[in-house]
MMTF fields as JSON, N, C-alpha, C and O atoms, coordinates in Angstrom:
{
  "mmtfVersion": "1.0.0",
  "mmtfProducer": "UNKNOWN",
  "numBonds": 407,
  "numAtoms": 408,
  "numGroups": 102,
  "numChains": 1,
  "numModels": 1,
  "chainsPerModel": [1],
  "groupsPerChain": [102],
  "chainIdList": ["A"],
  "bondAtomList": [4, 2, 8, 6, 12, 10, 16, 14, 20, 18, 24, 22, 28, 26, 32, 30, 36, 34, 40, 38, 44, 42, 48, 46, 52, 50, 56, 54, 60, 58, 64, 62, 68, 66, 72, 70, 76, 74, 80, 78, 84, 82, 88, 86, 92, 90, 96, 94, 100, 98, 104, 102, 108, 106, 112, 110, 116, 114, 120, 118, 124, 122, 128, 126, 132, 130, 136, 134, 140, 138, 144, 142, 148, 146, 152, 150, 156, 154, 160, 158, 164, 162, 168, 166, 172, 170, 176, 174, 180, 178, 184, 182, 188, 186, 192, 190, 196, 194, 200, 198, 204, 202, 208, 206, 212, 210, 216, 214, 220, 218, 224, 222, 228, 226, 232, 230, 236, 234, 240, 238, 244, 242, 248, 246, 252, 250, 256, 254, 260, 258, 264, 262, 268, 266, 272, 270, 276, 274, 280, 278, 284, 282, 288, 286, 292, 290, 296, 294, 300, 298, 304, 302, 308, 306, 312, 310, 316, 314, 320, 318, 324, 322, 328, 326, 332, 330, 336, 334, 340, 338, 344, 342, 348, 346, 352, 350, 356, 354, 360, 358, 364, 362, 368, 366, 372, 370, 376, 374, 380, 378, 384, 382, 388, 386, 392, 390, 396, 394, 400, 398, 404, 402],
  "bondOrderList": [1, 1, 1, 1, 1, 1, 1, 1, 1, 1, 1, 1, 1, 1, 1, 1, 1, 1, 1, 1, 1, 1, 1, 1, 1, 1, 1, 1, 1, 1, 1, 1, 1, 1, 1, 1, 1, 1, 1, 1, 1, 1, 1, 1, 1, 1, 1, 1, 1, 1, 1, 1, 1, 1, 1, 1, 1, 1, 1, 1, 1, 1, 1, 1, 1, 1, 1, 1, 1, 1, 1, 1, 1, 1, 1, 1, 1, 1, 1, 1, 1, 1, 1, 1, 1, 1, 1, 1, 1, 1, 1, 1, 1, 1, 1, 1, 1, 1, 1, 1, 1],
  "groupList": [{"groupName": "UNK", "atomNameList": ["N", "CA", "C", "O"], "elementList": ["N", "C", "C", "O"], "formalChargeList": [0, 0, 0, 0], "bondAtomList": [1, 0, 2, 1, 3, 2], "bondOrderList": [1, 1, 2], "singleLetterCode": "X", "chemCompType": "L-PEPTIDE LINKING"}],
  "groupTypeList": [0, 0, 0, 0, 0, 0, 0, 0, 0, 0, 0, 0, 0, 0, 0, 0, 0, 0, 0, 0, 0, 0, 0, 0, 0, 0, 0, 0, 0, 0, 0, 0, 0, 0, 0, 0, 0, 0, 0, 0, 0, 0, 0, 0, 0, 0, 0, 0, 0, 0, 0, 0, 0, 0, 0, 0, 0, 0, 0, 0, 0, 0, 0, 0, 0, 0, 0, 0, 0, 0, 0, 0, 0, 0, 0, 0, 0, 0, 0, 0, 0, 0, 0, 0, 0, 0, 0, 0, 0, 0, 0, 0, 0, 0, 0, 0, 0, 0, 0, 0, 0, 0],
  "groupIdList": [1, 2, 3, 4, 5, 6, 7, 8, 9, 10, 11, 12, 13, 14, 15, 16, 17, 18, 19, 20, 21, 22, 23, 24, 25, 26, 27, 28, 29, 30, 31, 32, 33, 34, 35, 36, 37, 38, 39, 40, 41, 42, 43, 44, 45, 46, 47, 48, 49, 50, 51, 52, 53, 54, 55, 56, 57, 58, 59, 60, 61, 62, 63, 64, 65, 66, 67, 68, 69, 70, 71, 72, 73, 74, 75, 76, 77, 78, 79, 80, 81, 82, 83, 84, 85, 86, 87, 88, 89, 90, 91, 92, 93, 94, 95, 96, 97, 98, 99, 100, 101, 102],
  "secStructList": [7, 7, 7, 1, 1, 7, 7, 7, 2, 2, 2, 2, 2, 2, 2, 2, 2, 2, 2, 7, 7, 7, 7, 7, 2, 2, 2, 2, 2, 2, 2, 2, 2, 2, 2, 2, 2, 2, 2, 2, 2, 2, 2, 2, 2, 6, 6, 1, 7, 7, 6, 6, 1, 7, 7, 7, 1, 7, 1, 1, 7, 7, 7, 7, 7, 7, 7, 7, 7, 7, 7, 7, 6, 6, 6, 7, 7, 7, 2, 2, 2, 2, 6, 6, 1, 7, 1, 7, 7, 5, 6, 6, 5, 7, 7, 7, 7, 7, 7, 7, 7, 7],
  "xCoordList": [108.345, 107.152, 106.844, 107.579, 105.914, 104.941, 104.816, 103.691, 105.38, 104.976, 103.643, 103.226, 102.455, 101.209, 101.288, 100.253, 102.215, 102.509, 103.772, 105.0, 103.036, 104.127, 104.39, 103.548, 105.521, 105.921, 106.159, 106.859, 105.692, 106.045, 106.962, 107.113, 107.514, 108.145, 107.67, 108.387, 106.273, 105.382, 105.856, 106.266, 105.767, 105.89, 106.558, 106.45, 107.981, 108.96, 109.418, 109.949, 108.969, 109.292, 108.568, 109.198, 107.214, 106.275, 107.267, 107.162, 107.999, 108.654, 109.7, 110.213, 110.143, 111.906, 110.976, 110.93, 110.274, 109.701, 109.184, 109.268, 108.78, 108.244, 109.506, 109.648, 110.526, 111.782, 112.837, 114.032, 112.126, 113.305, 114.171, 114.315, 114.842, 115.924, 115.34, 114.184, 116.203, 116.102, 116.545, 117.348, 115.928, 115.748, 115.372, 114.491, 116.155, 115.823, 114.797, 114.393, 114.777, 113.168, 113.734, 113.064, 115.116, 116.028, 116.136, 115.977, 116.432, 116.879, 115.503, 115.506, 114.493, 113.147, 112.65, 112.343, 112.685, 112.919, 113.374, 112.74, 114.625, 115.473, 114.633, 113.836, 115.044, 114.727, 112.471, 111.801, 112.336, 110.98, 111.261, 110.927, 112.034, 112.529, 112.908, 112.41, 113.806, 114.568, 113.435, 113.216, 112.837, 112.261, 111.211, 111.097, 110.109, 109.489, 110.141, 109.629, 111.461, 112.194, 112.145, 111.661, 112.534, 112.815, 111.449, 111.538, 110.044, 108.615, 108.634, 107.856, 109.412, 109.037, 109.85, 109.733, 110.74, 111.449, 110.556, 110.444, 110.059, 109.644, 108.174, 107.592, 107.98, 106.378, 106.587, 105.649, 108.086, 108.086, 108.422, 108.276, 109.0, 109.499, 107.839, 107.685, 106.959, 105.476, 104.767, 104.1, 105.586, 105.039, 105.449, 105.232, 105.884, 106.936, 106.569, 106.565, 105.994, 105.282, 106.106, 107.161, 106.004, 106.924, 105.474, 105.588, 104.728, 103.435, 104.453, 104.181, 105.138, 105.807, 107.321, 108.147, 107.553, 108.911, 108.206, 107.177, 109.094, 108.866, 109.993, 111.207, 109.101, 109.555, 110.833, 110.563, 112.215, 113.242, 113.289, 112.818, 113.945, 113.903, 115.407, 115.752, 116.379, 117.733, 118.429, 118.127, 119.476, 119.966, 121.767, 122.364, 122.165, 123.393, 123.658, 124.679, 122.043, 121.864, 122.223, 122.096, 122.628, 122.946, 122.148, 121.432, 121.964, 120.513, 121.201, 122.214, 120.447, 120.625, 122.208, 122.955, 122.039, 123.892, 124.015, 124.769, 123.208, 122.842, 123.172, 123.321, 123.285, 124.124, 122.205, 121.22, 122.644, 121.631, 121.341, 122.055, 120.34, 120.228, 120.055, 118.94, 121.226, 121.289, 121.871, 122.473, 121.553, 121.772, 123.239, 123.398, 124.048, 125.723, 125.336, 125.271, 125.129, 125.295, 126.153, 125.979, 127.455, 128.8, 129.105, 129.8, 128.385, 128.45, 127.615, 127.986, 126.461, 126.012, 126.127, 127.188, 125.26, 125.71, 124.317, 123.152, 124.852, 123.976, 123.086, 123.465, 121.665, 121.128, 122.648, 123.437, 122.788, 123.387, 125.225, 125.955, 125.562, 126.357, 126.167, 126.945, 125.154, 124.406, 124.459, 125.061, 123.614, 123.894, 124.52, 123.946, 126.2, 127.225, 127.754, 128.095, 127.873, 128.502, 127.267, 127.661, 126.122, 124.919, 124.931, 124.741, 125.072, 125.001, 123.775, 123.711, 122.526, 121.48, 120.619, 120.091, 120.603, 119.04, 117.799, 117.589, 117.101, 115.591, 114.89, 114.789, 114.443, 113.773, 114.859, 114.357, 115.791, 116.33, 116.899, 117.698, 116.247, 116.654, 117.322, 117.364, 117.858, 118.452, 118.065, 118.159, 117.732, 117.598, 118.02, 119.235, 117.543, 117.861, 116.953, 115.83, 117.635, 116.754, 115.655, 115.792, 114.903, 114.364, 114.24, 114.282, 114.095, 114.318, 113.325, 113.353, 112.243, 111.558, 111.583, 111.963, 110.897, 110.899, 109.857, 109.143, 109.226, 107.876, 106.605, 105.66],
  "yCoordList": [-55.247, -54.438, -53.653, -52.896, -53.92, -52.85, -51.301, -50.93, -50.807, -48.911, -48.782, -49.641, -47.793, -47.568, -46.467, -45.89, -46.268, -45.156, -45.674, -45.681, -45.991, -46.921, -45.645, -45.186, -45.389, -44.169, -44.647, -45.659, -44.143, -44.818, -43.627, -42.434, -44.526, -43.929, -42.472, -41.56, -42.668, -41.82, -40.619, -39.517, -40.9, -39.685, -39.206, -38.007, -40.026, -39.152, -38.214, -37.103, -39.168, -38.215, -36.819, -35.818, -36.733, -35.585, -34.478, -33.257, -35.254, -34.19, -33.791, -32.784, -34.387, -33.868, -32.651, -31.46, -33.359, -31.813, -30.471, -29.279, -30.921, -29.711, -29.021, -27.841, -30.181, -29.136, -28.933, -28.646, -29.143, -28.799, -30.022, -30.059, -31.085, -31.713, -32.518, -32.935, -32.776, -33.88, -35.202, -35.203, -36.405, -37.424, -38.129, -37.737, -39.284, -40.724, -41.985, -42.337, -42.211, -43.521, -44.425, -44.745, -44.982, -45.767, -44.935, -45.41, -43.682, -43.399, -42.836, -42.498, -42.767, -42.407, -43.932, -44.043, -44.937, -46.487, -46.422, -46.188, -46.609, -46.485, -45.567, -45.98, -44.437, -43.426, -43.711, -43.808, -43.715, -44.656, -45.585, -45.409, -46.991, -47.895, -47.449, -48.042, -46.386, -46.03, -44.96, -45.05, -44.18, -44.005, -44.255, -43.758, -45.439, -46.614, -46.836, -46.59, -47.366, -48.114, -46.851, -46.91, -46.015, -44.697, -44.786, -45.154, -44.372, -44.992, -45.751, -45.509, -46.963, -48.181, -48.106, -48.855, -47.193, -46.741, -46.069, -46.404, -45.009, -44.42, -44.94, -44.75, -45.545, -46.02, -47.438, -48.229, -47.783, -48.579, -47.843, -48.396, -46.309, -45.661, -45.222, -45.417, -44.785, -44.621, -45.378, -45.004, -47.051, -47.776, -47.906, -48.884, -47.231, -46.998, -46.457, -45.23, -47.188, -46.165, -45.667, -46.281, -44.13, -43.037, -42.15, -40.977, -42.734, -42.154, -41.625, -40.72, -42.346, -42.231, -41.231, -41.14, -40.489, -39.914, -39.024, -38.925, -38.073, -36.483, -35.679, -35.882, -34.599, -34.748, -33.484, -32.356, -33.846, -33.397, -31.833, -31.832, -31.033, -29.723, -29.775, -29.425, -30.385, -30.063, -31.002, -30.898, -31.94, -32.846, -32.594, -33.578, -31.506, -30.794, -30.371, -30.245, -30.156, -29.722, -27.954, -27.22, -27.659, -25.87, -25.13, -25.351, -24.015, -22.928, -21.759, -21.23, -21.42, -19.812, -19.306, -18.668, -20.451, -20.243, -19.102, -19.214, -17.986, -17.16, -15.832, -15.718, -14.71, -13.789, -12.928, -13.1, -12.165, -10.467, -10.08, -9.215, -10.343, -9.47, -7.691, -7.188, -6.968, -5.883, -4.938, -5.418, -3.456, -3.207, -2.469, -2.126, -2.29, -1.649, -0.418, -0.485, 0.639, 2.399, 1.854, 1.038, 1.878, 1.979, 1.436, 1.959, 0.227, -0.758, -0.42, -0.939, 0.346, 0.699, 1.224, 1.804, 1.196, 2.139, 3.079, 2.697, 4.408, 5.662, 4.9, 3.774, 5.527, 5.225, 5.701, 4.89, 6.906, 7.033, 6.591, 6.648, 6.154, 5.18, 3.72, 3.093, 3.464, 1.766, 2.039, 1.265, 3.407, 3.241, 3.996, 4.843, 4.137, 5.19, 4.267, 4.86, 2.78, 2.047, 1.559, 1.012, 1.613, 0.955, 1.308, 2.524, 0.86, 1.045, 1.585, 2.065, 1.604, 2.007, 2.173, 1.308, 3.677, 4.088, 4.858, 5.752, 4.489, 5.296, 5.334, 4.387, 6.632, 7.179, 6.414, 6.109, 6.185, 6.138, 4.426, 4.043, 3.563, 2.359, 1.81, 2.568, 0.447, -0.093, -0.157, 1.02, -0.295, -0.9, -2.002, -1.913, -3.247, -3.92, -4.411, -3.917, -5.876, -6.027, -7.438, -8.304, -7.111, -8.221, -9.503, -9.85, -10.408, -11.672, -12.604, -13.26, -12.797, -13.842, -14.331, -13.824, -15.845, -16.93, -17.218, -17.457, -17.347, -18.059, -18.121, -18.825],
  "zCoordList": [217.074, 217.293, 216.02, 215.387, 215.857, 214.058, 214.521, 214.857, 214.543, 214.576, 214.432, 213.656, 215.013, 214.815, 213.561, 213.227, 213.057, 211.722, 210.458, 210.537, 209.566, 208.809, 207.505, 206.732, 207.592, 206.501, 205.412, 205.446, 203.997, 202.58, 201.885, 202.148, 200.856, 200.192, 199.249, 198.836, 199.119, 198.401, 199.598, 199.234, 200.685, 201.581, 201.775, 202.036, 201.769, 202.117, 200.535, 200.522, 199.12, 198.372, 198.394, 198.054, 198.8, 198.767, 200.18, 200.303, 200.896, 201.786, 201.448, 201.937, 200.689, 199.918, 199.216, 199.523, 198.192, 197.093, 198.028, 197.732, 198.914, 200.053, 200.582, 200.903, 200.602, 201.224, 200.004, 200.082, 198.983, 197.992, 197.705, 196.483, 198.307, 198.476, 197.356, 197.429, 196.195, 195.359, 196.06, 196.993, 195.514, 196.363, 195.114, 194.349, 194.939, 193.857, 194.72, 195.828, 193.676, 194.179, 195.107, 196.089, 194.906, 196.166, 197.816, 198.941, 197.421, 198.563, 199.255, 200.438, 198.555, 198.953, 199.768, 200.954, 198.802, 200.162, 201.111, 202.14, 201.058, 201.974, 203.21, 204.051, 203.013, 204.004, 204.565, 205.594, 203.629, 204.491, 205.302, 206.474, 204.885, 205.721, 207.285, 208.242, 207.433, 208.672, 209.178, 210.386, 208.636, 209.476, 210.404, 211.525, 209.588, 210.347, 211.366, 212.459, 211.272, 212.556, 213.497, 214.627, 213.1, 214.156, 215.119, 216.29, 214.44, 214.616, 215.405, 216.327, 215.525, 216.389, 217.45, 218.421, 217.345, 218.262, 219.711, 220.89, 218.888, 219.771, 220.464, 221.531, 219.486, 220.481, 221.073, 221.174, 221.53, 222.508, 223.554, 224.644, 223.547, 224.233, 224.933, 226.138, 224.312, 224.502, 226.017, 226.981, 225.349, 226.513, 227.672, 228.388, 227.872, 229.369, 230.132, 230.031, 231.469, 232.529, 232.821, 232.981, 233.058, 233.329, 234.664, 235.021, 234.965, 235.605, 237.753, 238.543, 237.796, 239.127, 238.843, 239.752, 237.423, 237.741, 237.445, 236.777, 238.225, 238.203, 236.994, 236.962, 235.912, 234.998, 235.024, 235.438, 234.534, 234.582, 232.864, 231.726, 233.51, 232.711, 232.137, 231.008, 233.35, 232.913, 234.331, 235.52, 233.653, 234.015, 235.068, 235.505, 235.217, 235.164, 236.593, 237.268, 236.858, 238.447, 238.531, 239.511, 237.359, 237.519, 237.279, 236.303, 238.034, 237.906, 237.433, 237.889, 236.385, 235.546, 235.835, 236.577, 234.147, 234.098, 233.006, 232.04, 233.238, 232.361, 233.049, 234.265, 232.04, 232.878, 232.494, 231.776, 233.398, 233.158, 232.444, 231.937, 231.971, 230.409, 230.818, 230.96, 230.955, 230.968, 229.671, 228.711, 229.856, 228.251, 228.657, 229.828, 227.901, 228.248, 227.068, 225.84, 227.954, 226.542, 226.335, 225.43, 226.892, 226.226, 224.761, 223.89, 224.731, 223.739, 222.765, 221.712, 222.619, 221.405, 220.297, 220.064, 219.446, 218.21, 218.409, 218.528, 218.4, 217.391, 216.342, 216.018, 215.648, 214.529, 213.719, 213.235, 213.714, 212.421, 212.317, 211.327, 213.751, 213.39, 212.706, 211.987, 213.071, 212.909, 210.929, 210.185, 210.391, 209.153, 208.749, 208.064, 208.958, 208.421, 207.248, 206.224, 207.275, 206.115, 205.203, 204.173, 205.311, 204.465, 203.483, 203.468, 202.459, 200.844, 200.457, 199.325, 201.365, 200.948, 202.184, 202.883, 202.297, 203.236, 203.131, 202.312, 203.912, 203.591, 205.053, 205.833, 205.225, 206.6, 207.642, 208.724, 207.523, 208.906, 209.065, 209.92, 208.003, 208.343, 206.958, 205.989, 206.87, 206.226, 204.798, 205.145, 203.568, 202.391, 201.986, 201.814, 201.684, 201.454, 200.21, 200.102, 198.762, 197.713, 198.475, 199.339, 197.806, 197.881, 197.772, 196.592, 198.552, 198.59, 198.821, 199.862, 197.808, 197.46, 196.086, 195.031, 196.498, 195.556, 195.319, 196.292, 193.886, 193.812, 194.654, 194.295]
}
């Protein structure tokens, strides 16, 4: 089966540079190659009447295996415990340097 979306190598290199990841012209093939297939994967999965199942959230059969989100005083910190070790404060909260890129 032909995928209705055929991925090139041009693309996947333009997504490495978008995510940073250096990537050579082979493995930029390559990785086009597999992911086509992945592609054809899924749009045979596409063709699958699924119109008569009712659609599943969680397979396990267990309901709210989750506790209370309640708050414990006991367990907190004070503001000025929260910044008694901070290397750096201002009005009350943390300092931290800055962290951007380009």
């Amino acid at each position: 089966m032909q995928s209705k979306t055929h991925i090139t190598s041009e693309m996947v290199s333009h997504i490495a540079k978008l995510a940073n990841i250096p990537i050579s012209d082979k493995e930029s093939e390559n990785f086009a190659k597999e992911f086509t297939k992945v592609l054809e994967v899924v749009d045979q999965l596409e063709s699958v009447d699924t119109s008569d199942i009712e659609p599943v959230g969680q397979v396990t059969g267990l309901e709210n295996g989750m506790r209370n989100d309640e708050i414990q005083k006991e367990r907190m910190f004070t503001q000025e415990e929260a910044l008694r070790n901070a290397r750096r404060v201002h009005n009350g909260y943390f300092m931290v340097n800055q962290v951007l890129d380009k």
